[in-house]
Biopython code that builds the backbone (N, CA, C, O; Angstrom):
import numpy as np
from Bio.PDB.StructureBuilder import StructureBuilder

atoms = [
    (1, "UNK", "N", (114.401, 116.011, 130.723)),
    (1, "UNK", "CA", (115.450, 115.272, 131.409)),
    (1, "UNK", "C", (116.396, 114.679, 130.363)),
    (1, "UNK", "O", (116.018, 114.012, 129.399)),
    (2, "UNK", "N", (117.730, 115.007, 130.667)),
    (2, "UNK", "CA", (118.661, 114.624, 129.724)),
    (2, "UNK", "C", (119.414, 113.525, 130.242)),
    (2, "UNK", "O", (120.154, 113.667, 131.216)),
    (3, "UNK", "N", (119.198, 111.925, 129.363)),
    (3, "UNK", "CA", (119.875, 110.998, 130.090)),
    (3, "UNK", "C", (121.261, 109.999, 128.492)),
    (3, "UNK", "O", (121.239, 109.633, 127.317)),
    (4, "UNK", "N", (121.846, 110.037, 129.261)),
    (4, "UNK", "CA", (123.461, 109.074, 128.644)),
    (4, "UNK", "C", (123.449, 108.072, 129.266)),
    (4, "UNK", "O", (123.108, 107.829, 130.424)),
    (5, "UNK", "N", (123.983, 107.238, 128.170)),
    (5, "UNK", "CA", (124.088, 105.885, 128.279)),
    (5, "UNK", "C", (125.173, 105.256, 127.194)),
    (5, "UNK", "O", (125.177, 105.013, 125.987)),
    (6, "UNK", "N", (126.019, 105.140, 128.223)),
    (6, "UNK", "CA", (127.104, 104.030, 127.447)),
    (6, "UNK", "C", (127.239, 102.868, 127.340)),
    (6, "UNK", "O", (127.645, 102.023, 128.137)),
    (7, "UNK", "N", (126.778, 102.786, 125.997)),
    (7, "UNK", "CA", (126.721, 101.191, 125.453)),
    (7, "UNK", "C", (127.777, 99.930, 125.702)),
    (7, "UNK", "O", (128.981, 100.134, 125.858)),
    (8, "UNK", "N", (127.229, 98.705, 125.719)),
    (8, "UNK", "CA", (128.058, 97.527, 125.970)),
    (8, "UNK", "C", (129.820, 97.681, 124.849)),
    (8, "UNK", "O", (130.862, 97.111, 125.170)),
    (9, "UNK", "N", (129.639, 98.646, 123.503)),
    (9, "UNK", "CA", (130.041, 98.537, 122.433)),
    (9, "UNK", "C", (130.833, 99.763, 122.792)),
    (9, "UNK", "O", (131.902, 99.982, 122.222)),
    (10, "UNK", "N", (130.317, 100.643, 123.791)),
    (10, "UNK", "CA", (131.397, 101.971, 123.745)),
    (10, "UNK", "C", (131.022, 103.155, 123.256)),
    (10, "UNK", "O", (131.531, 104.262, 123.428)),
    (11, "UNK", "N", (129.746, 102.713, 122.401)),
    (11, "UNK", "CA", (129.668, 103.843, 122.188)),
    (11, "UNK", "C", (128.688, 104.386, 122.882)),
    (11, "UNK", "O", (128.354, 103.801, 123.913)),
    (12, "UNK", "N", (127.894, 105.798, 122.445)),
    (12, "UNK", "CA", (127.016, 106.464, 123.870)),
    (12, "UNK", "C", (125.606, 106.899, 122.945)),
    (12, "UNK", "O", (125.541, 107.255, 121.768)),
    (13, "UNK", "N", (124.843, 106.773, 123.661)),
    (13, "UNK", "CA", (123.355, 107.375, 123.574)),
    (13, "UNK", "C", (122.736, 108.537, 124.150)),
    (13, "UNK", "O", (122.096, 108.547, 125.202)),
    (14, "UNK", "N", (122.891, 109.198, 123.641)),
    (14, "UNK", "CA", (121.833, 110.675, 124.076)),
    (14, "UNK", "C", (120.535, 110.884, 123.994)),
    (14, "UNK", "O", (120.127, 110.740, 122.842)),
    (15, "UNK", "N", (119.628, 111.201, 124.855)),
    (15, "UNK", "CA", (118.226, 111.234, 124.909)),
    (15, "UNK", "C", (117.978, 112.712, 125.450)),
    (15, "UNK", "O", (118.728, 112.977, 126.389)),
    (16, "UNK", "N", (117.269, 113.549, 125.155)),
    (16, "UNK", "CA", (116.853, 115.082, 125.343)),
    (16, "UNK", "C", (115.692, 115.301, 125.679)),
    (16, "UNK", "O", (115.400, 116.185, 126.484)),
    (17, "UNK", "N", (114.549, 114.264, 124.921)),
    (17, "UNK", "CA", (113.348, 114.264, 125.270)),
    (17, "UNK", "C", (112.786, 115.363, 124.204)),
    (17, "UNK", "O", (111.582, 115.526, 124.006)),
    (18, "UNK", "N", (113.630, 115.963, 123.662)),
    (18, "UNK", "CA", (112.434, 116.763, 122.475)),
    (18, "UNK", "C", (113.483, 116.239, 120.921)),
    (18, "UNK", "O", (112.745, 116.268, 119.936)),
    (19, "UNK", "N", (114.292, 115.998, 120.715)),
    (19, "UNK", "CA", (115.362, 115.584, 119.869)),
    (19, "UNK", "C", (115.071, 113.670, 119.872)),
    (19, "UNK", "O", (114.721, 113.022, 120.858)),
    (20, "UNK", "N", (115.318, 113.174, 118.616)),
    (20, "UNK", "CA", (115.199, 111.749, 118.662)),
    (20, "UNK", "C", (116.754, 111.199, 119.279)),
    (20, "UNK", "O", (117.782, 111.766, 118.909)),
    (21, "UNK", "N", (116.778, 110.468, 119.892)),
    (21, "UNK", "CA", (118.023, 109.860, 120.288)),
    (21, "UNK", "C", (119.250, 109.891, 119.218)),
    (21, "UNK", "O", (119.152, 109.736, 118.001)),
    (22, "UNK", "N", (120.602, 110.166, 120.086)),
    (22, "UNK", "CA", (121.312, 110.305, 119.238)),
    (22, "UNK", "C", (122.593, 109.127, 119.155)),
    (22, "UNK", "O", (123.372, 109.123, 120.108)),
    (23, "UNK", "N", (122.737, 108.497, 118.446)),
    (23, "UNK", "CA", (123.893, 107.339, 119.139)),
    (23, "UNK", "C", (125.346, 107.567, 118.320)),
    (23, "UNK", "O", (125.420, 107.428, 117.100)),
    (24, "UNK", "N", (126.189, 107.839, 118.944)),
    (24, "UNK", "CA", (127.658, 108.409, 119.100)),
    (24, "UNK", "C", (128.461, 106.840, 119.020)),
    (24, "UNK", "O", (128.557, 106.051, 119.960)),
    (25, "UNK", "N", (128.823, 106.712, 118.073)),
    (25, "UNK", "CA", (129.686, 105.251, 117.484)),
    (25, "UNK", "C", (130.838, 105.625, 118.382)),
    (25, "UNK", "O", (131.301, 106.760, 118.496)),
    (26, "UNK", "N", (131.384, 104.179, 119.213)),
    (26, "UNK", "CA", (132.674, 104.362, 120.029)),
    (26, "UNK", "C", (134.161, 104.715, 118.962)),
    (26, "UNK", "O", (135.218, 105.226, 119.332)),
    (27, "UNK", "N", (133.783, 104.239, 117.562)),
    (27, "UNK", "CA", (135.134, 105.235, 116.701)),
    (27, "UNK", "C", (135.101, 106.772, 117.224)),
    (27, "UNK", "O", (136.158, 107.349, 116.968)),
    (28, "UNK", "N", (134.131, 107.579, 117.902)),
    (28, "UNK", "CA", (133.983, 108.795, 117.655)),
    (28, "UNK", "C", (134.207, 109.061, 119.160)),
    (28, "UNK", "O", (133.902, 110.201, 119.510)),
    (29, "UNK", "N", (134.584, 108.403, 119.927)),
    (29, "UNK", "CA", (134.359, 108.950, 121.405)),
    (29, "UNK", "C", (136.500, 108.555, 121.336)),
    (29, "UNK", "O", (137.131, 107.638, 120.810)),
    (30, "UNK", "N", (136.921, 109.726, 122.111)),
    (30, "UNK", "CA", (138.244, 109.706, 121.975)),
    (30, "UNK", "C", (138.832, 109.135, 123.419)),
    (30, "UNK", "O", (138.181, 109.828, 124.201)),
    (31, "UNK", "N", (139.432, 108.530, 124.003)),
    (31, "UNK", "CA", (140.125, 108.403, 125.256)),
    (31, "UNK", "C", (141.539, 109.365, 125.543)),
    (31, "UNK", "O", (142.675, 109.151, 125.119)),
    (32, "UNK", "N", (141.031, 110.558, 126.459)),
    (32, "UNK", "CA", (142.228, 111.446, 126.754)),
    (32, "UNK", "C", (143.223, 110.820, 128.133)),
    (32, "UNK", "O", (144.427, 110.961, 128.350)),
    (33, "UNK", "N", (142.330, 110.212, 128.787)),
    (33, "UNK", "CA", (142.960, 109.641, 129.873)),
    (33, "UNK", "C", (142.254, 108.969, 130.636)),
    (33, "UNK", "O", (141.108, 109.408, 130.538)),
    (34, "UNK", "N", (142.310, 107.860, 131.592)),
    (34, "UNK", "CA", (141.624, 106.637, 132.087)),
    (34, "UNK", "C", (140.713, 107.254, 132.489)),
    (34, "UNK", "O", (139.721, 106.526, 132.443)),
    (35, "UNK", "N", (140.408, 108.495, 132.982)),
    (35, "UNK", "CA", (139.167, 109.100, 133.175)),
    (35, "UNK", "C", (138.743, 109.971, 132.637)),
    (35, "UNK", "O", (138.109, 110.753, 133.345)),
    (36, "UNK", "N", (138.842, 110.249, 131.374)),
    (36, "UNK", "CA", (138.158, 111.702, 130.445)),
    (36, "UNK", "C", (138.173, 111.341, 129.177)),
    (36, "UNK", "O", (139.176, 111.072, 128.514)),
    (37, "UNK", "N", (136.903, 111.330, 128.779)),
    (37, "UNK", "CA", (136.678, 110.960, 127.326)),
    (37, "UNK", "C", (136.256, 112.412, 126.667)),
    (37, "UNK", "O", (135.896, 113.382, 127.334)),
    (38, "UNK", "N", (136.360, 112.379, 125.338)),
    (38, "UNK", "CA", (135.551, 113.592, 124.460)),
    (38, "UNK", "C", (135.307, 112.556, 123.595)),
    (38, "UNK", "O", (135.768, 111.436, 123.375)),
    (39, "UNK", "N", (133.865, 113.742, 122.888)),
    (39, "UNK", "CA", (133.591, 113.747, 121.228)),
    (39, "UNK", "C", (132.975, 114.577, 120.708)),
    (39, "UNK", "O", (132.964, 115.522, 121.497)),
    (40, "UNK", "N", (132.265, 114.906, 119.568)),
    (40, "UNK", "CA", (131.954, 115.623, 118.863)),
    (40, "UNK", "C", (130.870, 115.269, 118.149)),
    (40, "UNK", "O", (131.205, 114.435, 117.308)),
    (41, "UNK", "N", (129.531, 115.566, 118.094)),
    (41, "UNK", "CA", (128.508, 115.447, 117.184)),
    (41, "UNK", "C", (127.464, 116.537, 116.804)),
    (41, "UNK", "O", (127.085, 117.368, 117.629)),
    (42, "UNK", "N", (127.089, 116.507, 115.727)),
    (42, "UNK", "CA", (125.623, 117.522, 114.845)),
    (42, "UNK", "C", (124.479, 117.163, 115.667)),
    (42, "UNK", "O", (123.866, 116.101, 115.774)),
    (43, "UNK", "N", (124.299, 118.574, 116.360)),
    (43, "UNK", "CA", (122.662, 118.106, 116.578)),
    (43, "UNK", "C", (122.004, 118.840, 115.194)),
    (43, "UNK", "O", (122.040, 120.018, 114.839)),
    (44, "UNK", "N", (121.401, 117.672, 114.576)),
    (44, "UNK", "CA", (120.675, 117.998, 113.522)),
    (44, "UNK", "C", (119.763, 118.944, 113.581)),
    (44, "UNK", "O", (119.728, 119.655, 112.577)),
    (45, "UNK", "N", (118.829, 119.257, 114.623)),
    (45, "UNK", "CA", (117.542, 119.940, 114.846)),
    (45, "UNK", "C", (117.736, 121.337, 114.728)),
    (45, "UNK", "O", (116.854, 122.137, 114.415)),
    (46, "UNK", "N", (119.270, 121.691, 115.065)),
    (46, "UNK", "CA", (120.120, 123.312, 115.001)),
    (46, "UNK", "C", (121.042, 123.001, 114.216)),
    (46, "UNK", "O", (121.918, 123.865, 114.251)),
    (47, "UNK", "N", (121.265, 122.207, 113.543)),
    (47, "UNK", "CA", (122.776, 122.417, 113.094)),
    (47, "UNK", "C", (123.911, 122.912, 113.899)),
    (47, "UNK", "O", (124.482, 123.994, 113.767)),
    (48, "UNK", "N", (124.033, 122.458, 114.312)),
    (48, "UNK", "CA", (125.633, 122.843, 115.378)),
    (48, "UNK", "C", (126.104, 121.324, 116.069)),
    (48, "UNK", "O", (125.695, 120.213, 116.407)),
    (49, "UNK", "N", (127.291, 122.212, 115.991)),
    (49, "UNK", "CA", (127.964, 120.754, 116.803)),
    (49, "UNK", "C", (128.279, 121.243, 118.001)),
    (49, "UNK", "O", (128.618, 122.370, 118.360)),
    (50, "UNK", "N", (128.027, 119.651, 118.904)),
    (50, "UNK", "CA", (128.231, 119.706, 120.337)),
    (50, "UNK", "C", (129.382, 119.283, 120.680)),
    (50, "UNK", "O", (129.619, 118.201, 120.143)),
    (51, "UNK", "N", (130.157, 119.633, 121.298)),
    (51, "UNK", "CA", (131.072, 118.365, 121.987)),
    (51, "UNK", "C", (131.037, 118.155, 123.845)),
    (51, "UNK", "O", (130.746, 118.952, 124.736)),
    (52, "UNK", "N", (131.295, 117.311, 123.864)),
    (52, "UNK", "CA", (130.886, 116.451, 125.027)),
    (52, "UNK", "C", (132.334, 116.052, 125.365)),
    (52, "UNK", "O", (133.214, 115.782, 124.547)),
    (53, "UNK", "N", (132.463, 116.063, 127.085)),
    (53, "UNK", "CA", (133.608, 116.108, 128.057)),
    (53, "UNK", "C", (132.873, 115.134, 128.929)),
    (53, "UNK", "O", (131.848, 115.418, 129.549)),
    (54, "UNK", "N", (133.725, 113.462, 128.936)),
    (54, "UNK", "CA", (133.105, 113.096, 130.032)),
    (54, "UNK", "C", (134.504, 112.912, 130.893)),
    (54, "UNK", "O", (135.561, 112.633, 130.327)),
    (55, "UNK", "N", (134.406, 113.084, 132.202)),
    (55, "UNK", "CA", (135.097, 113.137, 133.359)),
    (55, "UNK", "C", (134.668, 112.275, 134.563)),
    (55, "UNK", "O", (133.812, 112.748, 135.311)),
    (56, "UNK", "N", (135.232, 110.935, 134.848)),
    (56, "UNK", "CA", (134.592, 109.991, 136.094)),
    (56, "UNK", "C", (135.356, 110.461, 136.862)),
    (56, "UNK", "O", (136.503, 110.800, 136.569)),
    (57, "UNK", "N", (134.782, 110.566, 138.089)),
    (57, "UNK", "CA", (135.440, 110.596, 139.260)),
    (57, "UNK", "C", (135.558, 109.465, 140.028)),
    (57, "UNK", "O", (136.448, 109.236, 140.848)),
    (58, "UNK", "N", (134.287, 108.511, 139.626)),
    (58, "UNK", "CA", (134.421, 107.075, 140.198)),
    (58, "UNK", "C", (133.971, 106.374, 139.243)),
    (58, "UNK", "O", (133.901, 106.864, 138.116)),
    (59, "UNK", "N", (133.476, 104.771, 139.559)),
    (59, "UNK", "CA", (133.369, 103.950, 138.486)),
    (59, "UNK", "C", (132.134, 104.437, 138.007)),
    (59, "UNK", "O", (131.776, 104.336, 136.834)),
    (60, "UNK", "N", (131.275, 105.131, 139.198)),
    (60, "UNK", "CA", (129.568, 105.411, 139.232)),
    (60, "UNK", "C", (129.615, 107.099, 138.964)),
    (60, "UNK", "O", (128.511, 107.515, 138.611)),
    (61, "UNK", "N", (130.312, 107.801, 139.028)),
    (61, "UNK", "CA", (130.136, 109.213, 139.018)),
    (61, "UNK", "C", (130.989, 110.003, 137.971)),
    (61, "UNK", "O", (131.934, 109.496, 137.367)),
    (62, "UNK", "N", (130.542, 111.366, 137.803)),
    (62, "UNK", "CA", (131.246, 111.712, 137.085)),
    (62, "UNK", "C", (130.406, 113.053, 136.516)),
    (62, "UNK", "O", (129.276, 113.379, 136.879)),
    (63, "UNK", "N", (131.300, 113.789, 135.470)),
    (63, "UNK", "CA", (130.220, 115.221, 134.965)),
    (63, "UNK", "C", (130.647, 115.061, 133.397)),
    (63, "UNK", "O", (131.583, 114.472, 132.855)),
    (64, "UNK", "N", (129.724, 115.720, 132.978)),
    (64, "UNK", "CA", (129.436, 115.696, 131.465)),
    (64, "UNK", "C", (129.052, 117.022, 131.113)),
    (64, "UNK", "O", (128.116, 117.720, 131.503)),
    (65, "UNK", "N", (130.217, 117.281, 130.072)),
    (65, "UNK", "CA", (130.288, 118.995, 130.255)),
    (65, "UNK", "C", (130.202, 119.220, 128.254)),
    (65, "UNK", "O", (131.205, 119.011, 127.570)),
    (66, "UNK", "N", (128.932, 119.632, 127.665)),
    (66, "UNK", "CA", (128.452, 119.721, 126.600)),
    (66, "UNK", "C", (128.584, 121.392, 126.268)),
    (66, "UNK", "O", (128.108, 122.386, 126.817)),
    (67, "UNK", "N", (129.447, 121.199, 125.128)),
    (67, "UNK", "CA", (129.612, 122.917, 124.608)),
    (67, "UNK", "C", (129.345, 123.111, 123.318)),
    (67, "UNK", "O", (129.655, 122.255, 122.490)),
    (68, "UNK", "N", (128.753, 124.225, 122.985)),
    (68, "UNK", "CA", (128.533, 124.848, 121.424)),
    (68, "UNK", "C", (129.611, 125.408, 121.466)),
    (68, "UNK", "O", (130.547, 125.188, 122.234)),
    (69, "UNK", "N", (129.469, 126.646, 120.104)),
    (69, "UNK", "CA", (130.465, 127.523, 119.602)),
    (69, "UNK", "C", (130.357, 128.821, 120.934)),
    (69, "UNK", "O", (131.277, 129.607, 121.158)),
    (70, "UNK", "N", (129.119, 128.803, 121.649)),
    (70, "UNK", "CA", (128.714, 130.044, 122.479)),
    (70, "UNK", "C", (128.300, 129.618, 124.007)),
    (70, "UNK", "O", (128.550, 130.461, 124.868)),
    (71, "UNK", "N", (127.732, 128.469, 124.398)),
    (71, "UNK", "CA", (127.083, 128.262, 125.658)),
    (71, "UNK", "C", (128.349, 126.255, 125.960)),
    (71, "UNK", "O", (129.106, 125.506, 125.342)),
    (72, "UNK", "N", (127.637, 126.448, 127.445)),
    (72, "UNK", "CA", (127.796, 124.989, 127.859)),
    (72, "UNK", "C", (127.047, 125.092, 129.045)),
    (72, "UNK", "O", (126.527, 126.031, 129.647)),
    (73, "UNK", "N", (127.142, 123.712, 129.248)),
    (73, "UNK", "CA", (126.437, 122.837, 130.470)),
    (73, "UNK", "C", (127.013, 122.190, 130.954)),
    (73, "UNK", "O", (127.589, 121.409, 130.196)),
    (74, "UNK", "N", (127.305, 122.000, 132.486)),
    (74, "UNK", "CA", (127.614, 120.768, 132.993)),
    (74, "UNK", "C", (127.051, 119.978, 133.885)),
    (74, "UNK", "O", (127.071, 120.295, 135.074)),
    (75, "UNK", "N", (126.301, 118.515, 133.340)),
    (75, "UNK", "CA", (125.416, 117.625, 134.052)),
    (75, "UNK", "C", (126.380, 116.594, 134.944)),
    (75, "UNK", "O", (127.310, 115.919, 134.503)),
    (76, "UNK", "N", (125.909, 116.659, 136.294)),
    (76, "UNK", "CA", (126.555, 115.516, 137.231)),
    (76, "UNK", "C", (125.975, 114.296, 136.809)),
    (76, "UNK", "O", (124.750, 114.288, 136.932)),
    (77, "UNK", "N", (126.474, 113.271, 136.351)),
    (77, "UNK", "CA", (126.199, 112.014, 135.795)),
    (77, "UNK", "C", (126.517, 110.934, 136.769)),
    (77, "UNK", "O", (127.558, 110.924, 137.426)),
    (78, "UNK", "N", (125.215, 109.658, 136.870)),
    (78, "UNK", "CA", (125.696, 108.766, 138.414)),
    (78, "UNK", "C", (124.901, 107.424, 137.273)),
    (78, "UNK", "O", (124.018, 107.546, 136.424)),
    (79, "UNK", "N", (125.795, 106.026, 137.799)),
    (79, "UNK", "CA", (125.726, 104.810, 137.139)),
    (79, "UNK", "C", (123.995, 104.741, 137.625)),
    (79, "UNK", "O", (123.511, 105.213, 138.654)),
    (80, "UNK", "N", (123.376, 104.089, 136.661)),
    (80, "UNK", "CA", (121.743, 103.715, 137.439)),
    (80, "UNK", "C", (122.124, 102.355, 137.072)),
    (80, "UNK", "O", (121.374, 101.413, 137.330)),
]
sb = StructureBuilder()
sb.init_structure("model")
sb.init_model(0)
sb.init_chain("A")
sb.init_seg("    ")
for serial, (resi, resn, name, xyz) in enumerate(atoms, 1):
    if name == "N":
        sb.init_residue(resn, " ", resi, " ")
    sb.init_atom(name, np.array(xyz, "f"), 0.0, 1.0, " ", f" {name:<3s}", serial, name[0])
structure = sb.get_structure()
């Protein structure tokens, strides 16, 4: 189970469950528009970088769309 969490500070936390948590400093998370953030980080365990698309649709919802150089994912993300 893959869970995000955006910090009081802005910036975000990634948890994978086989990878140690990853925490994404809010210098590194970009604002494209009041609702779509990006960024970019190394998953160390492969060497590659991810980047990450977040998109709210509400204050509570939203999708999170994670791409390599070859694959992506997109997780529906809801406030807990």
């Amino acid at each position: 189970m893959n869970i995000l969490t955006i910090n009081a500070d802005s910036s975000v936390t990634l948890k994978d469950g086989t990878n140690p948590d990853v925490t994404i400093p809010s210098n590194s998370v970009t604002r494209v528009s009041d609702t779509n953030y990006t960024t970019i980080y190394n998953d160390s365990s492969v060497n590659i970088d991810v980047k990450l698309t977040l998109i709210f649709s509400s204050d509570i919802q939203g999708k999170l769309t994670m791409e390599t150089g070859t694959d992506s994912a997109i997780v529906d993300i809801t406030k807990k």
